[in-house]
C-alpha positions in Angstrom: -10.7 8.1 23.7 -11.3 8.2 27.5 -14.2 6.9 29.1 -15.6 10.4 30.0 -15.4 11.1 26.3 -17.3 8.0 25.3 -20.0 8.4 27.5 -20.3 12.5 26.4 -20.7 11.1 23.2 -23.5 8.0 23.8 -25.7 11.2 25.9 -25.3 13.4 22.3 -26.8 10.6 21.0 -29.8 11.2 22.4 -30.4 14.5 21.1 -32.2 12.7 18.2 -34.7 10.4 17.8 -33.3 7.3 16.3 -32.8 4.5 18.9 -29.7 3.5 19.8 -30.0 -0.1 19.1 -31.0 0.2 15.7 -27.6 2.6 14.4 -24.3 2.6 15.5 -23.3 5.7 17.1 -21.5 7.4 14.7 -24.9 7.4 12.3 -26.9 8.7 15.0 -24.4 11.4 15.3 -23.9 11.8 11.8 -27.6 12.6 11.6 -28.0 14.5 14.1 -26.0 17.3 12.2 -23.7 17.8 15.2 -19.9 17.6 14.2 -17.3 15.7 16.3 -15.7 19.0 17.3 -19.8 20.5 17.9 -19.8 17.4 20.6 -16.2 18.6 22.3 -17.0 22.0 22.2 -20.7 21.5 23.9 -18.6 19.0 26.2 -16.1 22.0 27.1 -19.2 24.1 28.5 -20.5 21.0 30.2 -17.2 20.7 32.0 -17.4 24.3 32.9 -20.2 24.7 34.9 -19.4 21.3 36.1 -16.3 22.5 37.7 -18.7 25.3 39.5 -21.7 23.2 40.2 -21.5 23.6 43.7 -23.3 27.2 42.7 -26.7 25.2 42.5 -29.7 26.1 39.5 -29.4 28.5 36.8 -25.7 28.8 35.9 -25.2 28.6 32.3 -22.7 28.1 29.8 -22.7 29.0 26.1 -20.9 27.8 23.1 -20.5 27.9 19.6 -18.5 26.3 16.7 -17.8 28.9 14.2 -16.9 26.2 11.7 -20.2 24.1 11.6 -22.8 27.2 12.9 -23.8 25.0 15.5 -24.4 26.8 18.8 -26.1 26.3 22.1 -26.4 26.7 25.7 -26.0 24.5 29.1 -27.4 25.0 32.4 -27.7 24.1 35.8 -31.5 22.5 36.0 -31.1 21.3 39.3 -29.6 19.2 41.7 -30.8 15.4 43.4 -29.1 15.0 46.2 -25.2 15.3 45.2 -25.8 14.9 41.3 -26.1 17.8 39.7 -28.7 18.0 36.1 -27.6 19.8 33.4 -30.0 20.3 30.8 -28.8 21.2 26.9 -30.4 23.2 24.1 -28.0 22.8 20.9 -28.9 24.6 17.5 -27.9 23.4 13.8 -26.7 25.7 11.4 -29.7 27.7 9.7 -32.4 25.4 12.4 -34.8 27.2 14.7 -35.9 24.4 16.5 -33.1 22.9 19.4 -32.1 19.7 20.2 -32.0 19.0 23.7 -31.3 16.9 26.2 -31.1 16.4 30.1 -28.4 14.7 31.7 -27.1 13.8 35.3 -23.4 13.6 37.0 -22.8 12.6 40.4 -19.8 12.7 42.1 -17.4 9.8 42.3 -14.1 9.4 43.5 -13.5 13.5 43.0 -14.9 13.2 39.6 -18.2 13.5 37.7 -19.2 10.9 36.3 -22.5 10.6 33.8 -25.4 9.1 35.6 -28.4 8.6 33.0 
């Protein structure tokens, strides 16, 4: 898995409560309802707007995995300086209420990488 990957998967981690610490990663994901394939898809919509970020707040990105039901969206929230936040609403199958979380690339090297 490359190291993009790995880190894509440790910030889904954090769309649920359990602390890290106390599970290993693949129970917090496990938990959190969101498939492998939910996590590459939501990744794929990440990269997206990534890829046009220069475009500043509000773009968005949408995805869906007709196989689990999960869906969700990704947007632009904002920039600090050159690092761009992207926040992320992600729905389960048959759940009303999204998990979400906020995360922040900056640019390295010509590349994104995951900041907090």
């Amino acid at each position: 898995m490359r190291f993009s990957g790995i880190l894509t998967a440790a910030a889904v981690a954090a769309l649920v409560a359990a602390p890290a610490a106390a599970n290993p990663l693949s129970r917090i994901l496990a938990k959190s309802g969101l498939t492998p394939q939910d996590t590459n898809i939501m990744r794929q919509a990440e990269q997206s707007l990534l890829a046009q970020a220069q475009g500043g707040s509000g773009k968005r990105a949408k995805w869906s995995n007709p196989d689990s039901g999960a869906h969700g969206e990704v947007n632009v929230a904002g920039k600090e300086g050159d690092c761009v936040l992207l926040q992320h609403q992600a729905f389960l199958k048959d759940d009303q209420a999204p998990k979400q979380v906020r995360r922040k690339f900056c640019p390295s090297e010509g590349k994104w990488l995951l900041s907090q």
